[in-house]
C-alpha positions, -999 to 999 in steps of 0.1 A, spaced: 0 0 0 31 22 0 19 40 33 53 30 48 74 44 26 51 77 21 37 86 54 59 66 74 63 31 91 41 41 118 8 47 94 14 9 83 -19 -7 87 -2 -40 94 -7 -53 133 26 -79 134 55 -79 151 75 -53 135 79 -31 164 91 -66 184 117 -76 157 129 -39 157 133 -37 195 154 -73 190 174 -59 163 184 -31 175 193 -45 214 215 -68 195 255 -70 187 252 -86 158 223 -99 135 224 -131 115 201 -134 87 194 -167 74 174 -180 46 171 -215 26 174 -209 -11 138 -215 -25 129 -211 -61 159 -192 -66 152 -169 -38 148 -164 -5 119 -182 9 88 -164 12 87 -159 54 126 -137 44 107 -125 12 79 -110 32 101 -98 58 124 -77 35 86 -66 18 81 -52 53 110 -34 62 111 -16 22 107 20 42 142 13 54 156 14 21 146 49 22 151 59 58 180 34 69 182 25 106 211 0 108 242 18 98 254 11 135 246 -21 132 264 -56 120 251 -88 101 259 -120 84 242 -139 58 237 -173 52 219 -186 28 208 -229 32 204 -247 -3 198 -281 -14 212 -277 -50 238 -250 -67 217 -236 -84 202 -200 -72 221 -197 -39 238 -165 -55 203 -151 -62 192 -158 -26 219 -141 -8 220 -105 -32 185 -107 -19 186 -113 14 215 -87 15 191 -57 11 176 -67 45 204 -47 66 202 -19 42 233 5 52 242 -18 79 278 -37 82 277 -70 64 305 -87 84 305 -121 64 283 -142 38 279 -181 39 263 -202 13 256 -238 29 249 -266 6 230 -294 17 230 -316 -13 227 -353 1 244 -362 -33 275 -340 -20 304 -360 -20 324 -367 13 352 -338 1 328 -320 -8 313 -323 28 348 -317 42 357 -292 31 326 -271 39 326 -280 75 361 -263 72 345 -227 53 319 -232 85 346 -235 111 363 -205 95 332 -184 88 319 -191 126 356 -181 140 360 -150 121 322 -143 129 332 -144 165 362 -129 163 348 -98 147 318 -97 173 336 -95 200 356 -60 190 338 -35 199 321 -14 169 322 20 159 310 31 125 331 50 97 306 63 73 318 47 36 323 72 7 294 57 -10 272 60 17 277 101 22 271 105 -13 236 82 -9 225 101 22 239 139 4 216 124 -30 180 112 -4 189 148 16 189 171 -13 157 157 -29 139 153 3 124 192 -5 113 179 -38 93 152 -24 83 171 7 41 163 -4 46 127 -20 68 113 8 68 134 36 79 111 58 115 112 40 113 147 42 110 147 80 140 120 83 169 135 64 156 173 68 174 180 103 202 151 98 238 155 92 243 121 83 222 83 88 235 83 125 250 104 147 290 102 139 317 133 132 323 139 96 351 155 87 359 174 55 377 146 38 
């Protein structure tokens, strides 16, 4: 219905647990995302999920945030597919690692082997970079997506005021000191 993304995620007429998954994201160090690869895809809980959250392509939350991926599939085919989109979920936040898990039963024993060893390796740098504390350095791409949403926000000011409202008093996504360079 777009009401999210125009008005604001507050006018959505959806009663769920946004508000609940919000208040767990955001009390969290890190986030892991995980979806089996359906159809080529995410499946459709993930699919609806990222449906929900679309206002936060427009009026990012996470940028203080950190996440891995992982992405379940019983074939190799569409795993790739699956994981560009569950990566729009953390939309500006830190991806901190990606991990495609193949559960073929018709993998062969190697094959087996050596992904238990990407898993180990995944789960210890996971782990190692969780445990450092975090503090966000605003990317060069991400200024010049916040400068490109702030100076069109007056444009928009009567279609979507609700980005309007969001970027017109902000210096950047979150708070942080910018420099000149």
């Amino acid at each position: 219905c777009f009401l999210c993304i125009s008005k604001g995620e507050q006018f959505c007429p959806l009663n769920d647990k946004r508000d609940f998954i919000i208040q767990k994201i955001e009390s969290a160090d890190c986030i892991i995302l995980a979806s089996p690869n359906y159809s080529m895809n995410v499946n459709w809980l993930t699919k609806n999920m990222i449906d929900r959250f679309a206002y936060n392509l427009h009026r990012p939350m996470y940028f203080n945030k950190r996440f891995f991926l992982l992405i379940t599939t019983g074939n190799f085919m569409g795993a790739k597919q699956a994981m560009k989109a569950l990566s729009v979920l953390p939309s500006g936040g830190k991806i901190i690692g990606k991990l495609i898990v193949h559960t073929a039963p018709e993998m062969s024993i190697k094959k087996r082997q050596k992904q238990e060893k990407k898993i180990i390796n995944k789960s210890k740098q996971f782990f190692k970079i969780v445990d450092k504390n975090y503090s966000h350095f605003p990317p060069f791409g991400n200024l010049i997506w916040f400068a490109a949403f702030k100076a069109t926000g007056a444009a928009f000011k009567k279609t979507l005021p609700a980005d309007y409202e969001y970027y017109k008093n902000k210096d950047y996504f979150i708070d942080v000191k910018l420099t000149i360079i």
